[in-house]
Phi, psi and omega in degrees: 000142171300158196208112192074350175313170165240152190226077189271117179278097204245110191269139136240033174217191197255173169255014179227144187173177162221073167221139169323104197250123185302329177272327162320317188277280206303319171306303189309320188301309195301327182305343194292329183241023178209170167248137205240128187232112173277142173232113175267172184287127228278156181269111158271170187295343178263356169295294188317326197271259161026304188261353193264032126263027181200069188301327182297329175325262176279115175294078217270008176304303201292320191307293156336321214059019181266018175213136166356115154277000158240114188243190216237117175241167183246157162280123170316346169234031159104342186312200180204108179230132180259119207234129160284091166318123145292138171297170183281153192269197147247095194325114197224008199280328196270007172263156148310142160306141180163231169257336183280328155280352178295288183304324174298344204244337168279309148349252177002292137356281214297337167307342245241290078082270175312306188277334175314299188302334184301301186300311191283321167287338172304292185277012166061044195242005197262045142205151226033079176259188187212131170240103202249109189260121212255067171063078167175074193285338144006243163305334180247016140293325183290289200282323191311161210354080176216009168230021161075003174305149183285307206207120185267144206211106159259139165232130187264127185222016173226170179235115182298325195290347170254010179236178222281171176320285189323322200265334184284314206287332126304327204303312183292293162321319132030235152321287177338310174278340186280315190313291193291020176241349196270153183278013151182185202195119188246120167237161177258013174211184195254348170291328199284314200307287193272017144269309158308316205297326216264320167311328178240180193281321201211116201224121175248177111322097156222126185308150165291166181238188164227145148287097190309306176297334164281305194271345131000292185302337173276000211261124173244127179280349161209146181341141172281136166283354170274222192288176168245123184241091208284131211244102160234149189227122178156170159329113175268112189199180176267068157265319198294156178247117196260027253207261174324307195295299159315353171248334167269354165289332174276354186265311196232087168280332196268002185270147164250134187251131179231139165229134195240143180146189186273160178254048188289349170221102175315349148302291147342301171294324193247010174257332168300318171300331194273351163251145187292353187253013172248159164247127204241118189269296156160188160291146191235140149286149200311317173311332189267359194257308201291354171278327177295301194310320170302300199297338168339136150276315194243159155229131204231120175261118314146057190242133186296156177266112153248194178288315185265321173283004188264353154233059177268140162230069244264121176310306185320324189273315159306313160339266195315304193305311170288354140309311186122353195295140116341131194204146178228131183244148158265142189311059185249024187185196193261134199219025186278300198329325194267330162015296182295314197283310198237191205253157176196097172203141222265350184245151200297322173287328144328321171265309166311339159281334178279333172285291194322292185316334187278312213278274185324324173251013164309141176195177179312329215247358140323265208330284171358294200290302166314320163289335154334308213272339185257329172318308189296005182205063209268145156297327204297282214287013203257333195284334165320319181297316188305327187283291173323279180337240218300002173286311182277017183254318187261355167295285199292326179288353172307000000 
């Protein structure tokens, strides 16, 4: 395990929200035995326009500099993480490649750049750094070894060539050019994996976890005898296959559909309204999900096979397994570890026998076995990998 390092973190998310984000988790872990500056991702000048009827959205004290851009949070397993506001960027996803997006997105950089650096001399932090730049190849085509950093790192947990326009249409150019500069490139699936792998020096695996001790809380050591109530905790958005959903909401009326996450697509959201047996509860904090996971018969990922859902490793079939759940999925990723555990098949009449079968031959010592199986897959055991990977990584640079 690392042990005393400084550790810079460049995110491509914020570090507070309320959905479970796989580098949040690893950072903490990683904060116990180490010192860690998360820089999160910067707020554009069209956020900012956005947000001033939403003040908690945006800090404009931190935006100014006229209040700290860095503040200090404790962890939950005793860590110390130092999280950076970033200054505001200039909104650049929606231009054509060229010279104004070229200059604007080194701006962007060099803004980016200047407070890191500011920040890493602030916290004593600028040597035997480590730079783990976290899905924002961006910024770390712009930023990589430019903080003097021992080992520059991507870890990639989406598949860009598959997410939405704004993010797809530079993002893969990109990515590309940040891998052949980064000393390895860490993904969370085996879809990730064989995308990746042919672009960089050196390309590992290490999987999403669950928080064990949280979704734990959701655990019925046996089934409800009640009504059957089919489950999903993620995201509503066109990952999902309503093809499949829609026949089991017309197959089981007398079942209740709860779907609890964000809402990112309005397509999605109004094809689910129009049935009487679902409940679309909305996004929850991580903390508010084991009671929806109790009340669960089943837990179901619907997920269509695409370019982007094919390097998903979804946080959710551990969520469910350590509740204790049943869970039937489609074969849309890399999801074989689970093979043994869970029901996995694309067709529709075919996922619906499996729900109803599952739901129905569920018993204590199933339920047990799936929490066994999530246990087995922890932050704790996942930032240890993360901790190998760059030691045999900072090895081979010797």
């Amino acid at each position: 395990m690392l042990n005393n390092r400084n550790i810079l973190c460049i995110s491509g998310t914020e570090w507070n929200g309320n959905y479970i984000k796989a580098v949040v988790e690893l950072m903490k872990v990683l904060s116990v035995t180490n010192k860690v500056l998360f820089v999160e991702n910067a707020y554009t000048y069209k956020d900012a326009l956005a947000g001033v009827s939403d003040k908690d959205k945006i800090d404009f004290k931190k935006v100014l500099g006229i209040k700290s851009r860095i503040r200090t949070v404790k962890t939950d397993g005793g860590g110390t993480v130092n999280i950076l506001f970033p200054p505001l960027v200039f909104p650049v996803n929606f231009l054509p490649e060229g010279r104004l997006y070229n200059t604007l997105l080194k701006f962007n950089a060099w803004l980016l750049r200047r407070v890191v650096k500011k920040a890493l001399k602030k916290l004593d932090m600028q040597q035997d750094l480590i730079n783990f730049t976290s899905f924002n190849p961006g910024m770390g085509l712009m930023t990589g070894h430019t903080f003097n950093e021992h080992t520059l790192i991507y870890h990639c947990y989406d598949e860009i060539k598959g997410a939405p326009f704004w993010l797809a249409r530079h993002g893969l150019r990109l990515e590309e050019g940040f891998m052949k500069i980064a000393d390895a490139v860490i993904v969370t699936s085996q879809g990730l994996y064989d995308s990746k792998k042919d672009y960089c020096k050196q390309c590992y695996i290490v999987k999403n976890a669950v928080k064990v001790d949280l979704f734990k809380k959701g655990f019925n050591s046996s089934p409800n005898p009640g009504k059957k109530v089919v489950g999903y905790v993620g995201t509503i958005d066109d990952r999902s296959d309503y093809d499949i959903l829609h026949h089991l909401f017309t197959s089981m009326p007398d079942a209740e559909f709860v779907f609890v996450g964000r809402i990112l697509s309005e397509r999605g959201l109004a094809i689910l309204q129009k049935y009487p047996n679902v409940k679309i509860e909305g996004p929850k904090m991580p903390e508010q999900l084991p009671p929806y996971l109790q009340s669960f018969s089943v837990g179901i990922i619907p997920f269509v096979k695409d370019d982007f859902t094919r390097g998903i490793y979804p946080m959710k079939i551990n969520e469910y397994l350590a509740a204790g759940l049943p869970v039937v999925s489609t074969a849309f990723g890399d999801i074989a570890d689970f093979a043994s555990l869970i029901k996995i098949t694309d067709d529709k009449e075919t996922f619906l026998q499996y729900v109803l079968s599952e739901i129905a031959s569920d018993s204590p010592e199933k339920r047990l076995a799936r929490l066994k199986t999530a246990e087995s897959n922890t932050w704790d055991k996942r930032a240890e990998e993360i901790a190998n990977v760059i030691e045999k990584v900072e090895a081979g640079l010797k």
